[in-house]
matplotlib code that plots the C-alpha trace (Angstrom):
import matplotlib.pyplot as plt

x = [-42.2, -45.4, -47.5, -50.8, -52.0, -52.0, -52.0, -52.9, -52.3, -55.8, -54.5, -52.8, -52.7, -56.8, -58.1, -56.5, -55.2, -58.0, -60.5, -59.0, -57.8, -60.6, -63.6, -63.0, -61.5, -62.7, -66.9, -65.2, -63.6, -67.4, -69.2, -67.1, -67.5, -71.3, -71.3, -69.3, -71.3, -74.4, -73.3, -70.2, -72.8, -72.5, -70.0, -68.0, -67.7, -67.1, -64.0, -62.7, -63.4, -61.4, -58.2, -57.9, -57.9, -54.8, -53.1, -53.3, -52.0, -55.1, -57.1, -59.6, -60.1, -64.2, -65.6, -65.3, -61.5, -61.7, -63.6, -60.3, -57.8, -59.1, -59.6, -55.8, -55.1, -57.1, -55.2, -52.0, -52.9, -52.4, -52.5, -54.1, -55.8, -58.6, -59.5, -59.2, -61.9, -64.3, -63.5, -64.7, -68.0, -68.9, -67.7, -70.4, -73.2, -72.4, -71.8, -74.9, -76.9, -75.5, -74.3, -70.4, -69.1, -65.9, -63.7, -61.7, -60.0, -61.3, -58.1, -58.0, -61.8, -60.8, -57.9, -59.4, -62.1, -59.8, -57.1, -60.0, -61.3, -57.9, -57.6, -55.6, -56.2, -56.8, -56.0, -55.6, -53.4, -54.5, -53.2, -57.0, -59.4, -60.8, -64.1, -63.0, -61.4, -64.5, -66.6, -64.8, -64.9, -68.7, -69.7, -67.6, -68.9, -68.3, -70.6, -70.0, -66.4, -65.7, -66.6, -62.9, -61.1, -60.0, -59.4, -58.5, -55.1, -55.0, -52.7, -53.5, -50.6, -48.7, -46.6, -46.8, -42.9, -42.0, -40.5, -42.5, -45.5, -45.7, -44.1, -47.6, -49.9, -48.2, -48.5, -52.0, -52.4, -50.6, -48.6, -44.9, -43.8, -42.1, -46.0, -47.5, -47.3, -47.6, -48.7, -48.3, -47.2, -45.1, -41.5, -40.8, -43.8, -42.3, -39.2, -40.2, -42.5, -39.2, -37.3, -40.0, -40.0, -42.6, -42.4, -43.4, -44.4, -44.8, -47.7, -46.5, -49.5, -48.5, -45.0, -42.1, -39.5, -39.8, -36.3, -35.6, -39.0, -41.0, -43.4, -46.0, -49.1, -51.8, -53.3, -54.1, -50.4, -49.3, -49.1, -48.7, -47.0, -44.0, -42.9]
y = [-63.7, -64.4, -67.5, -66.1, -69.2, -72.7, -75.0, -78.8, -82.3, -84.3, -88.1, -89.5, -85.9, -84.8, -87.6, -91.9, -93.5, -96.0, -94.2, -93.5, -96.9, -99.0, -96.9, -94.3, -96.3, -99.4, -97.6, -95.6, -98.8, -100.7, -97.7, -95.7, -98.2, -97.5, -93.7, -93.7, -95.4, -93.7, -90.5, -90.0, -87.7, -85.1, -82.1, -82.2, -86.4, -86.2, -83.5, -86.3, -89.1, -87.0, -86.5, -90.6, -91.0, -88.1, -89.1, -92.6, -92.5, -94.0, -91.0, -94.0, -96.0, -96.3, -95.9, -99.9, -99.8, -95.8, -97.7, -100.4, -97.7, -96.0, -99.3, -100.1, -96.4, -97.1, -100.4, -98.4, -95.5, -93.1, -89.7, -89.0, -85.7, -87.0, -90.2, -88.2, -86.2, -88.8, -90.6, -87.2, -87.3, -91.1, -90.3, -87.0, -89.4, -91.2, -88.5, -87.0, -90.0, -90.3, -93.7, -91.7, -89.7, -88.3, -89.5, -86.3, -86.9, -85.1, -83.5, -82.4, -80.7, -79.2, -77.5, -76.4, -74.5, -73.0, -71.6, -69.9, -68.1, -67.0, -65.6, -68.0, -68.6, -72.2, -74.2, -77.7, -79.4, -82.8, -85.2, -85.8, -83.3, -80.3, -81.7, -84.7, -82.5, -80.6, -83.8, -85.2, -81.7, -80.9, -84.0, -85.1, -87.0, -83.7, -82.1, -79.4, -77.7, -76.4, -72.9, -73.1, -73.1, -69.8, -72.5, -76.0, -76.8, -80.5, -81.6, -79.1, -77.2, -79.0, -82.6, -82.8, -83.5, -80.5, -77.4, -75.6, -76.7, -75.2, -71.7, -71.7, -72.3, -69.2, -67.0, -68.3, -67.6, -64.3, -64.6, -65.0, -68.6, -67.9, -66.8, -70.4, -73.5, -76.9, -79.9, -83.2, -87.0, -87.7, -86.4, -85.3, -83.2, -81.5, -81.3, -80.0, -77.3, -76.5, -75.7, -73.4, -71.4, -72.6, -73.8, -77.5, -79.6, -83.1, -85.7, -89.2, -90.0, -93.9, -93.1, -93.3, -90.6, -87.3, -86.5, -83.1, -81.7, -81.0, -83.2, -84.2, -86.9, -84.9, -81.5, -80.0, -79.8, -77.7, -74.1, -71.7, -69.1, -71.3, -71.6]
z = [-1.5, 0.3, -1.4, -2.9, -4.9, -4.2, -7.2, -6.1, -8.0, -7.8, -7.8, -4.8, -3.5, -3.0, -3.7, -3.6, -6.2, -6.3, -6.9, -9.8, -11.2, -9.0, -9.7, -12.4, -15.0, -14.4, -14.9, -18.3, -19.3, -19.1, -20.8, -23.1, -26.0, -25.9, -25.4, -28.6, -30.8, -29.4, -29.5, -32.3, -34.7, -31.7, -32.4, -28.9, -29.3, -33.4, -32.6, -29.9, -32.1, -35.1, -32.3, -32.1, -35.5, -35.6, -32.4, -33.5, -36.7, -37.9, -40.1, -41.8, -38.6, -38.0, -34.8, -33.5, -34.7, -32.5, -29.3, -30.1, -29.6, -26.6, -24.8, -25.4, -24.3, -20.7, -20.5, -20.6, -18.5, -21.8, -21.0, -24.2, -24.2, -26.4, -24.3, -21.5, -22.8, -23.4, -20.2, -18.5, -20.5, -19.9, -16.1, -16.2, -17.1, -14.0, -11.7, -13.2, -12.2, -8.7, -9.2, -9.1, -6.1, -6.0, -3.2, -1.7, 1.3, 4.2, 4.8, 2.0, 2.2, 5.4, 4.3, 1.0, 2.5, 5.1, 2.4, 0.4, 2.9, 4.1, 0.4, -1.2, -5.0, -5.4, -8.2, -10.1, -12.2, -13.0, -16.1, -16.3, -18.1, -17.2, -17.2, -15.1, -12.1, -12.3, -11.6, -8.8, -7.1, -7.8, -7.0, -4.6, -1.3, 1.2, -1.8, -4.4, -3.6, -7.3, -5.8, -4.3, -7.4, -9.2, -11.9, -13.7, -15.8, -17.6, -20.2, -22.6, -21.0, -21.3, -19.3, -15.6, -15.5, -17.7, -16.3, -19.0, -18.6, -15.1, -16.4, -18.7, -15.8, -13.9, -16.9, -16.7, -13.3, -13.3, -10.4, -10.0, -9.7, -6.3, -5.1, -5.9, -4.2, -5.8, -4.0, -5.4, -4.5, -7.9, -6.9, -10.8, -11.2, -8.3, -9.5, -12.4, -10.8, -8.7, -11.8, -12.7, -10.0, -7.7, -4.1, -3.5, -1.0, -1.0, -0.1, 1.0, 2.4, 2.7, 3.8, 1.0, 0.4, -2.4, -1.9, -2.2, -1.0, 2.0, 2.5, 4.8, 5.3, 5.3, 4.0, 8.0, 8.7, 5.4, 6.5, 2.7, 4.9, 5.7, 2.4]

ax = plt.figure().add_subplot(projection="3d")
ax.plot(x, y, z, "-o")
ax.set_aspect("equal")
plt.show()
């Protein structure tokens, strides 16, 4: 079957790692504390603030034991669906402000924009939230490119290395597995999309091997109709 959808990772794959862990987390890390004090009375932070207290195991924790928790979640790179939440609201106040710009590799831009207009239905799957993706694409440095994307798939469906979790963002999508392509750098979320049916391909943009995959260095020389 032809592909029809293209569904892409965001870290290492779009955009560096470093933005990520040099810039991202770093400016979360410095203002999260702060945004949760501040703003903990409003309903979208009080329903995140609630999740810590559940995820942790912690249901009487108050909000400096909370900020606690979610700075020892950053430090270990938890892929905790509620931090990840707040991290994209601190990050929107940055974005907002222009002192953030998502970094999307040019590569990556340029292949985007070509796919959509030669009907490809684009899409992402990112451990970070919704809201996040959304960011780094609408305010990315080559501009506002959320206009690409059919749509956004985060945690909430599920683990990146889990077979399943890739069967739910087809239903989603409502294609056939065999019709989508995932792109990614981390050879066991591609395994993992293989098992569910997809085709993969592989970005090793620094080199390194994802046995078992196509891969390539760069978005211009992945061509949807060869898989």
């Amino acid at each position: 079957m032809a592909i029809r959808a293209i569904l892409t990772d965001i870290e290492g794959t779009t955009s560096a790692v470093s933005f990520v862990f040099d810039v991202l987390f770093p400016y979360a890390r410095e203002h999260l504390p702060a945004f949760v004090l501040e703003h903990a009375g409003e309903p979208a932070v009080a329903e995140q603030i609630a999740a810590v207290r559940e995820l942790s195991g912690e249901p009487q924790a108050d909000l400096e034991r909370v900020v606690e928790i979610l700075l020892q979640w950053i430090a270990e790179d938890r892929k905790a669906t509620p931090l990840k939440a707040l991290q994209g609201m601190v990050w929107e106040q940055g974005y907002r402000a222009g002192t953030l710009k998502g970094h999307v590799y040019p590569d990556a831009v340029e292949a985007l924009r070509r796919w959509h207009d030669q009907g490809y239905a684009l899409y992402v799957y990112s451990s970070g939230s919704i809201q996040a993706q959304q960011l780094i694409f609408g305010c990315s440095e080559a501009g506002d490119l959320r206009p690409l994307f059919s749509g956004y798939f985060d945690t909430t469906s599920g683990g990146k290395r889990e077979a399943e979790s890739y069967r739910r963002i087809s239903a989603a999508i409502g294609l056939p597995a065999e019709e989508i392509l995932f792109l990614s750098d981390v050879v066991e979320e591609l395994d993992a999309a293989r098992e569910a049916g997809m085709q993969t391909c592989g970005l090793a943009r620094a080199g390194g091997g994802l046995a078992g995959h196509p891969q390539v260095a760069s978005f211009a020389v992945i061509d949807p109709q060869g898989f």
